[in-house]
C-alpha positions, 0 to 999 in steps of 0.5 A: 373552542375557548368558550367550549374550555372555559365551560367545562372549567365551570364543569370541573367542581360538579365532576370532581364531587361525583366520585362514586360511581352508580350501581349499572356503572360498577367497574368491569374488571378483565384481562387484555393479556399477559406480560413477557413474565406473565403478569396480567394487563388488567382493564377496567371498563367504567359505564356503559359497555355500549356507550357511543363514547369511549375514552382509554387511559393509560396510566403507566407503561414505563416502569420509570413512570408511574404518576398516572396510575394514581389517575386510573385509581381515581377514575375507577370509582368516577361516574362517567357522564352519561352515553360515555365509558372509560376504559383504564388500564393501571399498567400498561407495562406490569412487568416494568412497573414491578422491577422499576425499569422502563422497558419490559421484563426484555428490556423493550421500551414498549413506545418504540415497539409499536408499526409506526415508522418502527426502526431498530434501536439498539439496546438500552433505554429506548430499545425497541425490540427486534421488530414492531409489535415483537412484545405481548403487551405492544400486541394487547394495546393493539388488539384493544385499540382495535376493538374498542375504536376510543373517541379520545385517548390519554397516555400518561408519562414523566417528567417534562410536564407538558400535553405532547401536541405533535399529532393529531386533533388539538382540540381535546389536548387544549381542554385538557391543558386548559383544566389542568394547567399543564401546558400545551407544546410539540414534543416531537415524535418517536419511531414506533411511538403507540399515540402516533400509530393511533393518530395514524391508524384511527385519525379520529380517535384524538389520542395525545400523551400526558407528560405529568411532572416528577415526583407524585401529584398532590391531591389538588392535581389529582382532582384536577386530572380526573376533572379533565378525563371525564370532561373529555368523556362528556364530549 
């Protein structure tokens, strides 16, 4: 797995001058659902629609902590390497990256809403909502995992800086901390925390979470992120 690593850092340079995308790769633009308000949970599917290897990026689903959407912005317009699709959702959470809070337009952080080991957690900053699956846009998440089967799946958060190793395959969580710099450590696990039911549900589908430092990433960081996912994608 080192070696596999320190290959795909020599990849790095080759996959970060390939930004524009090639005229059968155009970006796919739908709708997985709407919000509590209504908003739509825009998908953008990059590549081939029958590609044998999927990968989803999840920029932003609390509100609070948005770095990664600047990631999917940039994926929008990679080239995948061949055989591979990515499919980016900007905001998972529309409703909460419009007001600026975590949870969504009812006040549910939507990592606590999902049916692994759900429990009730009272109002506040981790509410998670009056049963598992209670909000549309836990529901849209879990339709689409369901459907598209990804190979490989990063959700971005904030602040702690850091690539959560709790669960699930390390192997593609080590590439990606190796290409990045960001490092590797067991972050625990949430009740009703989306990447765990994904680990749980689908043990092949290798997701793990993203934690990016405070603040916005500089362009050296940017290229670095979008270097690794389409690592990622090149299997």
């Amino acid at each position: 797995m080192a070696k596999l690593a320190w290959s795909l850092v020599g990849c790095v340079a080759t996959l970060i001058l390939c930004p524009v995308a090639h005229a059968h790769e155009q970006p796919r633009d739908s709708s997985i659902g709407s919000s509590v308000d209504g908003r739509a949970i825009k998908l953008t599917v990059v590549g081939d629609l029958h590609a044998a290897r999927r990968v989803l990026v999840v920029g932003c689903i609390h509100g609070t902590e948005r770095a990664g959407e600047v990631i999917v912005r940039r994926l929008r317009s990679a080239s995948p390497p061949p055989g591979a699709a990515l499919y980016l959702i900007r905001q998972a959470n529309p409703d909460g990256c419009a007001a600026g809070t975590r949870g969504n337009a009812r006040g549910v952080d939507l990592n606590r809403n999902a049916n692994w080991h759900w429990r009730l957690l009272p109002r506040g900053t981790y509410y998670s909502g009056p049963r598992a699956l209670s909000e549309p846009e836990s529901r849209a998440i879990r339709r689409l995992v369901r459907s598209v089967r990804p190979n490989v799946s990063i959700w971005y958060h904030q602040h702690a800086n850091l690539v959560n190793t709790s669960m699930g395959d390390l192997g593609p969580k080590r590439i990606y901390s190796k290409l990045t710099g960001v490092p590797l450590r067991n972050f625990g696990n949430r009740p009703g925390s989306i990447t765990s039911w994904q680990s749980a549900a689908y043990p092949s589908s290798a997701p793990f979470v993203v934690e990016l430092p405070a603040g916005r990433l500089s362009e050296q960081a940017l290229r670095r992120h979008t270097a690794a996912v389409l690592a990622l994608a090149a299997g």
